[in-house]
C-alpha positions as CSV (number, residue, x, y, z in Angstrom):
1,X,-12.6,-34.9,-19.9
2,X,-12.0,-33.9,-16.6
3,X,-12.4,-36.4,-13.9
4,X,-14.2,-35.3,-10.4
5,X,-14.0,-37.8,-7.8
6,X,-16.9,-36.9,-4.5
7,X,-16.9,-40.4,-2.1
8,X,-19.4,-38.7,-0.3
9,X,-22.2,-37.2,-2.2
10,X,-25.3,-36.3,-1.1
11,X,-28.8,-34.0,-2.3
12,X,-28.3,-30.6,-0.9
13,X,-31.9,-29.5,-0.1
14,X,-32.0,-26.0,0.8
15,X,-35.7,-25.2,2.7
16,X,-36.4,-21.2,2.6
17,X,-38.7,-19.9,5.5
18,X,-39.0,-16.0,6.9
19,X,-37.6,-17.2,10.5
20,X,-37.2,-20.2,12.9
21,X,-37.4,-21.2,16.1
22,X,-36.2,-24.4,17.6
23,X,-39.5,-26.3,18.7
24,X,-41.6,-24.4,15.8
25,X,-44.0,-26.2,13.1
26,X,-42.9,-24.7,9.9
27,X,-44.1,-24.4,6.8
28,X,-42.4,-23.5,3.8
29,X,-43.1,-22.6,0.4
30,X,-40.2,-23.0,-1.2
31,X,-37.2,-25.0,-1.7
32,X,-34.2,-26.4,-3.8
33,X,-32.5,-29.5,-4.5
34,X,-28.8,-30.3,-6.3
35,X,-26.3,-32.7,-6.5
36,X,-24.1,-31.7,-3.3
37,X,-21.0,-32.6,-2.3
38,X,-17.2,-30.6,-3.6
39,X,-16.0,-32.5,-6.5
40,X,-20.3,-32.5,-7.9
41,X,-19.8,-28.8,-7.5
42,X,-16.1,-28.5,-9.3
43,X,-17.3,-30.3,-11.7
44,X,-20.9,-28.1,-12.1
45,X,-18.2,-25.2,-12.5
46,X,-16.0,-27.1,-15.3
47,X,-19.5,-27.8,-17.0
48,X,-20.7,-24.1,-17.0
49,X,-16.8,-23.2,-18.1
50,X,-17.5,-25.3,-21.5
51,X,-15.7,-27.9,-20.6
52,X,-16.3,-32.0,-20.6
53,X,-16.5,-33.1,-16.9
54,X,-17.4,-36.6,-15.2
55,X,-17.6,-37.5,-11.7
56,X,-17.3,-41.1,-10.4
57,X,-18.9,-41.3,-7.0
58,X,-20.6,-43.9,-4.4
59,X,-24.2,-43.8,-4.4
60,X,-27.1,-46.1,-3.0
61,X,-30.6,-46.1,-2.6
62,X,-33.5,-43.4,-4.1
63,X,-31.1,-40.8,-3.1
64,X,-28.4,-42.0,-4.9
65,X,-30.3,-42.4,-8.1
66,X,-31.6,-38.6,-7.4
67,X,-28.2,-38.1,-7.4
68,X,-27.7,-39.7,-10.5
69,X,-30.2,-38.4,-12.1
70,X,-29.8,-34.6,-11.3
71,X,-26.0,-34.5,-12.4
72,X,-26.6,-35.9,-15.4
73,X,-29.7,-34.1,-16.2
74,X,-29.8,-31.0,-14.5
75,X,-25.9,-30.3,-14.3
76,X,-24.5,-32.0,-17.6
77,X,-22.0,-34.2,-16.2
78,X,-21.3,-37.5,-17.2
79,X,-21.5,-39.7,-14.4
80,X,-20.1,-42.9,-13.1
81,X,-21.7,-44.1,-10.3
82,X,-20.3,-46.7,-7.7
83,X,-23.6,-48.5,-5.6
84,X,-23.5,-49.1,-2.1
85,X,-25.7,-51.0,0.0
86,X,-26.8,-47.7,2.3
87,X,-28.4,-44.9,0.4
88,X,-27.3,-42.0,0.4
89,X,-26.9,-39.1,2.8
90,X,-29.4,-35.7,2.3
91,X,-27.8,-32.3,3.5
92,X,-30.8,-29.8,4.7
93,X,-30.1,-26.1,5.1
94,X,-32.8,-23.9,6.4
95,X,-32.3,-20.5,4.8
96,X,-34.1,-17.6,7.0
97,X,-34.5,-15.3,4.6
98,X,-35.0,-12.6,6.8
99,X,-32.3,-12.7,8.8
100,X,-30.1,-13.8,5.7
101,X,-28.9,-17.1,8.4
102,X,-28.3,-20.2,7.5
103,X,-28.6,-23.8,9.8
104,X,-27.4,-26.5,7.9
105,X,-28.4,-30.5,8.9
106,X,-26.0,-33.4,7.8
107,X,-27.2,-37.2,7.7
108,X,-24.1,-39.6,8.4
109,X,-22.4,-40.9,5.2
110,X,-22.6,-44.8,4.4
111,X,-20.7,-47.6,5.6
112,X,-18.7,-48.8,2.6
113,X,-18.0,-52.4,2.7
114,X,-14.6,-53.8,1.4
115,X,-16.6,-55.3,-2.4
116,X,-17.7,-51.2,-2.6
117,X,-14.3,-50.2,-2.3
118,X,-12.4,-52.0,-4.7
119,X,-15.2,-51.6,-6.9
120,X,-14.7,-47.8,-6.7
121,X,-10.8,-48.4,-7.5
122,X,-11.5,-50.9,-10.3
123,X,-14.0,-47.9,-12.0
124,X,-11.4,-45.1,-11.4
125,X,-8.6,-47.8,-13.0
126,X,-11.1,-48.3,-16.0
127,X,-12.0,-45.0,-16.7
128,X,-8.4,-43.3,-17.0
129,X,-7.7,-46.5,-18.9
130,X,-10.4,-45.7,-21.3
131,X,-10.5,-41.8,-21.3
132,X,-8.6,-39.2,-21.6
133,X,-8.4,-37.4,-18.5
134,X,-5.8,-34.5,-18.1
135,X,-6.9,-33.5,-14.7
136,X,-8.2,-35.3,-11.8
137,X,-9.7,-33.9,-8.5
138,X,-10.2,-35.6,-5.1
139,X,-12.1,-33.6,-2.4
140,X,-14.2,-33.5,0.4
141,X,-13.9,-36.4,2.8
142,X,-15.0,-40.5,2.6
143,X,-18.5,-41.2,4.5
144,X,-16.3,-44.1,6.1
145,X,-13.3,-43.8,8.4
146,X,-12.0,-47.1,7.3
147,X,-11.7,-46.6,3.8
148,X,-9.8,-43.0,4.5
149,X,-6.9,-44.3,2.1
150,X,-8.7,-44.6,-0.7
151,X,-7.1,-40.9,-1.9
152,X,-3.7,-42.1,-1.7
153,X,-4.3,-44.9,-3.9
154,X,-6.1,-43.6,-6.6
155,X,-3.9,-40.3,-6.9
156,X,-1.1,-43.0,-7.2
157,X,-2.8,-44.6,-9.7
158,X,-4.2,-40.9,-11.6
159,X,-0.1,-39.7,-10.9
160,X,1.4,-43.3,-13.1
161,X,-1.7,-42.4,-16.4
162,X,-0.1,-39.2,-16.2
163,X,-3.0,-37.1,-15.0
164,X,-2.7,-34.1,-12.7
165,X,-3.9,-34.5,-9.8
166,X,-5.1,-32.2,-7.3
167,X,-6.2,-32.9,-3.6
168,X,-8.7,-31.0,-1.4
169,X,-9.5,-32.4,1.5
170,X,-8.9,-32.3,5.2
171,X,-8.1,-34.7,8.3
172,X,-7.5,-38.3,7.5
173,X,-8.3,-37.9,4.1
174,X,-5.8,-35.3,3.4
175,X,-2.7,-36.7,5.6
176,X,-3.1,-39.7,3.8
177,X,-3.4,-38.5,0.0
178,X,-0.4,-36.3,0.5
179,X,2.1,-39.3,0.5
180,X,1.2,-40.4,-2.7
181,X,2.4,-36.9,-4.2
182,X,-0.3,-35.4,-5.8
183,X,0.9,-32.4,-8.4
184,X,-1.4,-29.8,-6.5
185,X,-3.0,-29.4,-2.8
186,X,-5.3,-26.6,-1.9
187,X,-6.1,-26.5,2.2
188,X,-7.6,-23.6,3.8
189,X,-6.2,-22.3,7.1
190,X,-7.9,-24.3,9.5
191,X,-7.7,-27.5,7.8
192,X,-3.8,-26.6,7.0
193,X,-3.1,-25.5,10.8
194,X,-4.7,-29.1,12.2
195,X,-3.0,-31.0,9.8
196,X,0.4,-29.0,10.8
197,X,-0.9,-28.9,14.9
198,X,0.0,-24.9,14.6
199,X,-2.0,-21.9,14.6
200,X,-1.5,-19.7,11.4
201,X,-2.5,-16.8,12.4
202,X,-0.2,-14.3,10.8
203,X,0.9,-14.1,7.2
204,X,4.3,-15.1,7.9
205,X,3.4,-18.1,9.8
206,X,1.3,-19.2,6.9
207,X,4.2,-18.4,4.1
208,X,6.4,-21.2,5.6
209,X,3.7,-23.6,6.0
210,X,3.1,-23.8,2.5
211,X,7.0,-23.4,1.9
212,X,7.1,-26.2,4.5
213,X,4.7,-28.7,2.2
214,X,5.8,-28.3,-0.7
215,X,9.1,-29.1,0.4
216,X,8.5,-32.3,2.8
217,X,5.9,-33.6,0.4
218,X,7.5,-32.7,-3.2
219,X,4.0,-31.0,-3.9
220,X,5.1,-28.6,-7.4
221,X,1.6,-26.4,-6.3
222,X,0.4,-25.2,-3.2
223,X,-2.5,-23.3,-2.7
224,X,-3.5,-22.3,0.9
225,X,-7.4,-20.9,0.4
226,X,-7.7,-17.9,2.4
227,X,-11.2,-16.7,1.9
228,X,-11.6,-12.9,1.5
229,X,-8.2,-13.0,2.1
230,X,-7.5,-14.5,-1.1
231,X,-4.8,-17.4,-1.5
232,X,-1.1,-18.0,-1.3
233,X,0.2,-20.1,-4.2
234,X,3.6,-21.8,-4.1
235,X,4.7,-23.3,-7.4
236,X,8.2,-23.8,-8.9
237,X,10.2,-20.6,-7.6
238,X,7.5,-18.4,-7.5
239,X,5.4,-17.6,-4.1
240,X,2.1,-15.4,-5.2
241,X,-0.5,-13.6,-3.9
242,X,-3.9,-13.4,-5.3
243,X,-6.2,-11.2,-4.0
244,X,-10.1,-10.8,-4.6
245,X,-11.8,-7.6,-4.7
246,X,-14.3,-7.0,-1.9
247,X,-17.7,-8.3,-2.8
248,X,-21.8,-8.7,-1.0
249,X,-21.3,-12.2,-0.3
250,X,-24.4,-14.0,-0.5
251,X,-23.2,-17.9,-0.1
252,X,-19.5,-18.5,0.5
253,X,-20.2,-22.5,0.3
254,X,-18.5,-23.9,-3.4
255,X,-16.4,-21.1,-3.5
256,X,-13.0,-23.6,-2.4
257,X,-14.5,-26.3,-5.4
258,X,-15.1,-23.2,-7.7
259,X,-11.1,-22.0,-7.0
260,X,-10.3,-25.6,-7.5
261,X,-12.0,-25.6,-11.5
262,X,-10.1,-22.7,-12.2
263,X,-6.8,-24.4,-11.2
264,X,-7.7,-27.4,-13.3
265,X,-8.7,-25.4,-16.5
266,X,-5.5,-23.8,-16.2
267,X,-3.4,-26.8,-15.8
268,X,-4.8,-28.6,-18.3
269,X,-4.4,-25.8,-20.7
270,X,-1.2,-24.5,-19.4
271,X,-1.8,-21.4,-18.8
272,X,0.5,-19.4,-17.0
273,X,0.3,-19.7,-13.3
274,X,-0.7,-15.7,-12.7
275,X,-3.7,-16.2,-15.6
276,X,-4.3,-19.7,-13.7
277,X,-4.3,-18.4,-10.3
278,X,-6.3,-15.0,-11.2
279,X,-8.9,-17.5,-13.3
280,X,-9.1,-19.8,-10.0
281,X,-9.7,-17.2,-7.6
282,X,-12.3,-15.3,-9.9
283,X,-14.6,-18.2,-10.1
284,X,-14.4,-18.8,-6.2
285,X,-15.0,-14.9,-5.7
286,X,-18.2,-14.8,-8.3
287,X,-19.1,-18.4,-7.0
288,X,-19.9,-16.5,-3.3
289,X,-21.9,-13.8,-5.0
290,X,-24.4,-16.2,-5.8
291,X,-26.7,-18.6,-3.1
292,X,-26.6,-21.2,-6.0
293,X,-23.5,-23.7,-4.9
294,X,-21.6,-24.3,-8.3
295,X,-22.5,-21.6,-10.1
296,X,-21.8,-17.8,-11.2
297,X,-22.8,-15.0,-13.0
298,X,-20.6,-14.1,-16.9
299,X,-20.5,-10.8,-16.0
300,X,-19.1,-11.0,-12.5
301,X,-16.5,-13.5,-13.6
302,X,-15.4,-11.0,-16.2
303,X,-15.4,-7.9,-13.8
304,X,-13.9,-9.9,-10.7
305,X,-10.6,-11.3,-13.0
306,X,-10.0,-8.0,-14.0
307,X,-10.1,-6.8,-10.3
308,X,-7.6,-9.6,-8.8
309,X,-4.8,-8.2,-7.5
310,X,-1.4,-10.5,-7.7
311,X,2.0,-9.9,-5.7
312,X,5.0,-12.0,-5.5
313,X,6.0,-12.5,-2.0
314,X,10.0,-12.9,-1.3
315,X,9.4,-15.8,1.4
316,X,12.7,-15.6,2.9
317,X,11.9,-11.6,4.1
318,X,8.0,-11.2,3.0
319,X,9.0,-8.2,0.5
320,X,6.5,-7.4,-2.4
321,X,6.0,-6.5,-5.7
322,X,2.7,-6.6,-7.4
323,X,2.3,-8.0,-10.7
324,X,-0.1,-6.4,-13.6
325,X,0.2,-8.3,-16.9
326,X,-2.0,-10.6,-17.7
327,X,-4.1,-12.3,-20.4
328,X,-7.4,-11.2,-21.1
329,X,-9.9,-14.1,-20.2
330,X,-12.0,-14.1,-23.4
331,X,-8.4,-14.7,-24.9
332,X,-7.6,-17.9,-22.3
333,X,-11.2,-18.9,-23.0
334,X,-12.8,-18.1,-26.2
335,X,-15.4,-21.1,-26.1
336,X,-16.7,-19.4,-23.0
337,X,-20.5,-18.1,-23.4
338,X,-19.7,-14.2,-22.8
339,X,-23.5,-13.6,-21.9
340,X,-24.6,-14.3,-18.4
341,X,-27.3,-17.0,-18.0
């Protein structure tokens, strides 16, 4: 199974009203509720892929257990949960439906005490001890500043089972979890220009940033997320180019955690890394045609990986050369359901 690892959770309520105004009594008559935070929505994508995902996460209170209770009931995955004494946080977005704008509200994570952390580590040791787990994913960001290592030690400990590991995070988080190697790292530009203190604003300028990774860091994939933009991939002597075709976006949130499930699948299975990449960047691309966070449309998927466009990039003068053969994606995944929801 695939392992997802979220330290920061939370329900993702979505409120829809016609308009708002600070100040304003409103009433709704509809809204939503999932299981939010990045690796709850990789692993939401893995699930609607076919495959066997789990997520270990730390939860506390009512909203933990709603938590709980919606992953494993509404989404599939198999969950193991890590109790804290604080419950947990609830995301609110207010969707004006009319204007198509969205204001999103964020409640603090929890303070993890010291017993909450090691009992997080002593779950994550158990569970690769006692599954098979080809891949494992970190992302998002701990709710506590002072357990901001915890991604460095458990990708040490994922990297010595012999899982792949991939890291997507930013700040602390991510400066910390890159020293313990992981096999993958996929930051967008912003978090990748803070992390370098440089502005990356031109292509070349981006190239040898993730050139300049991969090679301080011994990181065998690099993925730099560039949103319509597509994404730069580094990996072994090959620097790609995958671009999306232009889309209506409708919810660009989960589109970096849908990116990250097609990297896994691909690793895991080995596909190449032009099927992997072109899988990877489909499901972010159908994942923003969609307001759902987690999810997308058969149909799209299929029309979208046909679309991507792939060039390998010469980083040493930025020539081109696209690249056109691929494999068919009801041949790299004939247990997928080829009928949309």
């Amino acid at each position: 199974m695939y392992l997802t690892v979220t330290p920061n959770p939370c329900i993702d309520k979505t409120i829809y009203i016609p308009h708002f105004k600070p100040g304003d009594r409103v009433r709704s008559n509809k809204y939503t509720q999932i299981s939010g935070g990045k690796g709850n929505n990789v692993a939401r994508i893995l699930i609607s892929l076919g495959f066997p995902a789990a997520a270990i996460l730390w939860v506390g209170g009512y909203t933990g257990k709603q938590v709980v209770k919606m992953l494993r009931e509404d989404d599939k995955v198999k969950c193991f949960p890590v109790w804290t004494h604080i419950p947990t946080r609830t995301i609110t977005t207010v969707l004006e439906e009319e204007l198509g704008q969205q204001t999103a509200f964020f409640e603090p994570g929890p303070k993890i005490s010291e017993q909450e952390y090691n009992n997080l580590i002593e779950r994550f040791k158990k569970i690769l001890q006692t599954h098979s787990v080809p891949v494992a994913t970190f992302s998002g960001t701990v709710p506590d500043p002072n357990v901001a290592s915890l991604y460095k030690v458990l990708i040490d400990i994922a990297n010595k089972q012999g899982s792949i590991t991939i890291l997507d995070s930013y700040g602390n988080e991510f400066s910390e979890g890159i020293q313990s190697n992981p096999f993958m790292v996929k930051p967008n530009v912003e978090e990748l220009s803070k992390f370098l203190k440089t502005e990356l604003s031109d292509k070349k300028s981006r190239i040898d940033a993730v050139q300049f990774i991969k090679q301080k860091y011994r990181i065998p994939l690099v993925v730099l997320s560039m949103g319509a933009e597509g994404a730069f991939v580094s990996y072994e002597n090959l620097f790609l180019h995958f671009v999306p075709p232009r889309i209506k976006e409708v919810n660009p949130v989960g589109s970096g955690d849908a990116l990250v499930a097609g990297f896994a699948v691909g690793l895991a299975k080995k596909f190449s890394i032009y099927d992997t990449g072109r899988l990877g960047i489909a499901l972010g691309t159908a994942n923003a045609m969609m307001w759902d966070i987690g999810k997308f449309d058969i149909k799209n998927l299929l029309e979208i990986y046909e679309q991507v466009k792939v060039y390998s990039i010469n980083p040493m003068n930025n020539q081109k050369a696209q690249c056109k053969e691929h494999t068919p994606l009801h041949l790299l995944l004939p247990e997928l359901a080829y009928s949309s929801p």
